[in-house]
N, C-alpha and C positions, 0 to 999 in steps of 0.2 A: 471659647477655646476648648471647654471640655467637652463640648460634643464633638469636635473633628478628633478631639483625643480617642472619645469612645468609639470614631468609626474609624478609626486605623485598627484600634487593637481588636475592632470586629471584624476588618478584613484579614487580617493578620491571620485571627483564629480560625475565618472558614478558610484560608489556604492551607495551615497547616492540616488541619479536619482532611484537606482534600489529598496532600500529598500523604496523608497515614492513611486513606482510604485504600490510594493509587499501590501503595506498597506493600498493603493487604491484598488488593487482589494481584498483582503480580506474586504471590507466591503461591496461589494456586494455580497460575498457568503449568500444563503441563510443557515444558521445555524438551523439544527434538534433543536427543541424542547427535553426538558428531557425524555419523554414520546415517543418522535417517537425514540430517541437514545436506550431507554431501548428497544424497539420492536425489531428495525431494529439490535440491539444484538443479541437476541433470535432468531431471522431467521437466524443470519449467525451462531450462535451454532448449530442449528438443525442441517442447511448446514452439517455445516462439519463433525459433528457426524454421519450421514446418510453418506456420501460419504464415511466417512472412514471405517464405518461398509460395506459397497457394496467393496469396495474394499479388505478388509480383507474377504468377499464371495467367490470373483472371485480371490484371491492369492490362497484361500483354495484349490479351485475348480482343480485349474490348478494344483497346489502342487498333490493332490492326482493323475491327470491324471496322469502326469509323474511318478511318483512311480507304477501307473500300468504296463506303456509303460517299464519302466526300469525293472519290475519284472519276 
């Protein structure tokens, strides 16, 4: 019985070890400003509005070749 005691209160201890590590480095993240978060939003919409438009291009493109090839 006291060895499962001592491997609880040893899990126990490397979780907390890990959530004061976790909350150590979260305070050196440098955190976006409200203003770089709303930009750095809008690039990644552009992003991927553009990308998915270029790909629905090039699905098109290729959709019609084949319908030549098969015709």
């Amino acid at each position: 019985m006291a060895a499962q005691e001592t491997a609880v209160q040893g899990t126990t201890s490397r979780w907390k070890k890990f959530f004061r590590e976790v909350k150590a480095e979260l305070k050196k993240v440098s955190w976006p400003t409200r203003q770089e978060l709303i930009s750095y939003s809008g690039i990644v919409f552009v992003s991927v509005i553009t990308v998915s438009i270029l790909i629905w291009l090039v699905d098109s493109l290729f959709n019609e070749l084949l319908h030549l090839i098969l015709r």
